[in-house]
NULUM-530431 format. One record per residue (C-alpha): x, y, z; residue in three letters. Coordinates in steps of 0.1 Angstrom, whole numbers, padded with zeros to 4 digits, always signed. Layout:
XYZALA
...
# end
This chain:
+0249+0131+0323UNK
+0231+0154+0352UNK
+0237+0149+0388UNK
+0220+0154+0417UNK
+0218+0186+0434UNK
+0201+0194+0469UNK
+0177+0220+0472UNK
+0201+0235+0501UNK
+0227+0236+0468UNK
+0202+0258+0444UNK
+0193+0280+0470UNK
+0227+0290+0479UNK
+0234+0294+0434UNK
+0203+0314+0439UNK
+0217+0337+0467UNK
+0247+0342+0449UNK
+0235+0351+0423UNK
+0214+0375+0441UNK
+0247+0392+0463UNK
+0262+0397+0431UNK
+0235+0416+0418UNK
+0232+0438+0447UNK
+0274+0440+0447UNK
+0278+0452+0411UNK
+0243+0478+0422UNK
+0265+0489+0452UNK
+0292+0492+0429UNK
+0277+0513+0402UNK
+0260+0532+0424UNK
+0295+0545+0445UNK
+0314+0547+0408UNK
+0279+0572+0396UNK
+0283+0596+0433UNK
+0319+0598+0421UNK
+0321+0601+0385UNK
+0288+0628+0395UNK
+0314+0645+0420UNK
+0341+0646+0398UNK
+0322+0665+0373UNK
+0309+0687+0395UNK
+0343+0697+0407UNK
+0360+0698+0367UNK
+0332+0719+0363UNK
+0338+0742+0390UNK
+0377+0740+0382UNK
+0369+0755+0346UNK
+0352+0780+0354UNK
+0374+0794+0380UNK
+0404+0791+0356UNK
+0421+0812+0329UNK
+0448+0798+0308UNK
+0478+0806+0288UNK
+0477+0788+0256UNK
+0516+0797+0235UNK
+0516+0781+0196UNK
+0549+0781+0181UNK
+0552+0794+0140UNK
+0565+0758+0132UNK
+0582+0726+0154UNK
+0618+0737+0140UNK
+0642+0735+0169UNK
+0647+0773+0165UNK
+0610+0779+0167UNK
+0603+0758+0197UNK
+0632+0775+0209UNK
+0616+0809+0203UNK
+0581+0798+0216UNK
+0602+0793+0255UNK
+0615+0828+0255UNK
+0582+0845+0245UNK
+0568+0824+0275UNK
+0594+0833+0301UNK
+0588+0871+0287UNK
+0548+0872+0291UNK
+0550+0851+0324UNK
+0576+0873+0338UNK
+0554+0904+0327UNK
+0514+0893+0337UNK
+0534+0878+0372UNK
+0526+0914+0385UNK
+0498+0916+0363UNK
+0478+0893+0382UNK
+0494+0895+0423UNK
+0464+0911+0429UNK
+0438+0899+0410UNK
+0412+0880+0434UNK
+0384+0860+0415UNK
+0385+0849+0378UNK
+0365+0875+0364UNK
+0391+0902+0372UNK
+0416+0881+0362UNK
+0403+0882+0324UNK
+0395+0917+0328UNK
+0432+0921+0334UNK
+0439+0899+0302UNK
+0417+0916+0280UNK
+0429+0954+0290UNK
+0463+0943+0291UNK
+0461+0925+0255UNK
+0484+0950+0235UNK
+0509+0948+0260UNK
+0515+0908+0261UNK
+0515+0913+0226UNK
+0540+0942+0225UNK
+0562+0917+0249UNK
+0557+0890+0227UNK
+0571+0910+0195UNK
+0598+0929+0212UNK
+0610+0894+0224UNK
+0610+0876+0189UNK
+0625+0909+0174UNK
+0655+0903+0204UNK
+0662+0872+0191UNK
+0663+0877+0153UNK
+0630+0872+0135UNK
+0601+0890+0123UNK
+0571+0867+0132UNK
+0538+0883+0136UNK
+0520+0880+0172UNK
+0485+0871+0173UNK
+0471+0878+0209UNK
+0431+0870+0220UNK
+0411+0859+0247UNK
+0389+0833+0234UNK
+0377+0797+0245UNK
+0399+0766+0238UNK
+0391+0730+0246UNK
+0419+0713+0264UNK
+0424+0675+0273UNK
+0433+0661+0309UNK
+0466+0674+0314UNK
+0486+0670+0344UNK
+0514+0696+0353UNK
+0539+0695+0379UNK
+0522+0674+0402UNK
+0486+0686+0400UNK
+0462+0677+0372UNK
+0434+0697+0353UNK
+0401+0681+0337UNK
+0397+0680+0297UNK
+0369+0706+0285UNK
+0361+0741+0276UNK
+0384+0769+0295UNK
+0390+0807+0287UNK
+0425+0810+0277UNK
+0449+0838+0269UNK
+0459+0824+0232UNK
+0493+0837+0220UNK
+0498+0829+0184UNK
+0534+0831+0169UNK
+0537+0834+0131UNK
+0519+0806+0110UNK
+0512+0792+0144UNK
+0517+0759+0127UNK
+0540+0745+0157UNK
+0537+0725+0193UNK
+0521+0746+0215UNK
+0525+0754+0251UNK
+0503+0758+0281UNK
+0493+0763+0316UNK
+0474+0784+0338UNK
+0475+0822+0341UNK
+0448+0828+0366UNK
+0456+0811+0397UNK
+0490+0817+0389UNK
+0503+0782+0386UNK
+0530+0789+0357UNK
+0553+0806+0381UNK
+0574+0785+0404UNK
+0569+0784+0439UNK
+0533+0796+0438UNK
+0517+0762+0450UNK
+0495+0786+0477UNK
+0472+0796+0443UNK
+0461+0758+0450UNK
+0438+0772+0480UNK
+0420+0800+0452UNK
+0406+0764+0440UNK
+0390+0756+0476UNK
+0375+0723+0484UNK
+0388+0712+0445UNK
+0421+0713+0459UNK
+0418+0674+0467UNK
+0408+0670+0427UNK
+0436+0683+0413UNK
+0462+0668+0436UNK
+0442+0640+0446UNK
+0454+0600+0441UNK
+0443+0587+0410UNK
+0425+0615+0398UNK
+0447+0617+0359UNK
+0426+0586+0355UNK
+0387+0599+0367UNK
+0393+0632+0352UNK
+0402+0608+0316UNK
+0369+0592+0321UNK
+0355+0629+0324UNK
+0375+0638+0292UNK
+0354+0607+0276UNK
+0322+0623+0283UNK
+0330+0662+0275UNK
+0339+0648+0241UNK
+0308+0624+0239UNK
+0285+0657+0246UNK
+0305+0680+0218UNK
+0299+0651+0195UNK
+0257+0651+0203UNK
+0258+0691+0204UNK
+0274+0687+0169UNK
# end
């Protein structure tokens, strides 16, 4: 059965349709400027960033146990290490020059508290995913990181970021070494953008593959 319909009727199906179209164009086109923005900044945030990257020997009790205390060692040591590093590229010139010695704190801290685990210390490139730390969060992707292996290195590992000094408590100013990216890494909603951003760092390793 069909039914009348005035022509007043179609046009106005017609212009709906029509606003929708240009709503879901408006749409995409704000959601690209961000998701474009949000790149720019994760990018900008890796590159300004060095990390400390801890793997445990195994995920025995004992071992994650032992992973904590060779953290609180190192972070208490490269604390003075870096108060007066300004930019990221002295801050891995520090890491790298002061290799041996994280390492020799790593060992004498394992040998303190009864084991003979071998310490494995570089500076190399790790990919992490979207983390979120204490109230700030960090995009997923490629960042130089200050890798601390621990035996078989078979174990939970541990993370955060050396260079600005964000592992330490109380040093919330090392925000500002960020600049206008503070907003992205504190920012309201941001865990979920910078997951969408995780999406399409792993989508481009897969195609670079």
């Amino acid at each position: 059965m069909s039914f009348y319909r005035p022509e007043y009727y179609k046009h106005g199906r017609k212009m709906k349709g029509f606003e929708t179209l240009l709503l879901i164009g408006l749409v995409f086109t704000l959601f690209s400027s961000n998701v474009n923005r949000t790149i720019a900044a994760g990018n900008e945030i890796r590159s300004e960033t060095l990390r400390l990257h801890i793997i445990a020997n195994s995920d025995s009790e004992e071992d994650q146990n032992l992973k904590i205390k060779v953290r609180d060692a190192v972070l208490e040591a490269t604390g003075e290490l870096f108060a007066e590093v300004t930019g990221k590229t002295e801050a891995v010139a520090a890491a790298e020059y002061s290799a041996d010695d994280i390492k020799a704190i790593a060992e004498k801290t394992i040998a303190e508290e009864g084991f003979d685990y071998s310490v494995q210390v570089e500076l190399t490139e790790t990919w992490f995913e979207t983390r979120s730390y204490e109230g700030f969060t960090l995009p997923a992707g490629d960042y130089d990181a200050v890798r601390i292996i621990i035996g078989a290195g078979e174990g939970k590992n541990w993370w955060c970021v050396m260079y600005p000094a964000l592992c330490i408590p109380g040093a919330e100013e090392d925000f500002e070494k960020y600049g206008s990216n503070v907003e992205f890494i504190e920012g309201t909603g941001i865990e979920i953008r910078f997951k969408l951003i995780e999406l399409i760092e792993k989508l481009k390793k897969i195609l670079a593959q």
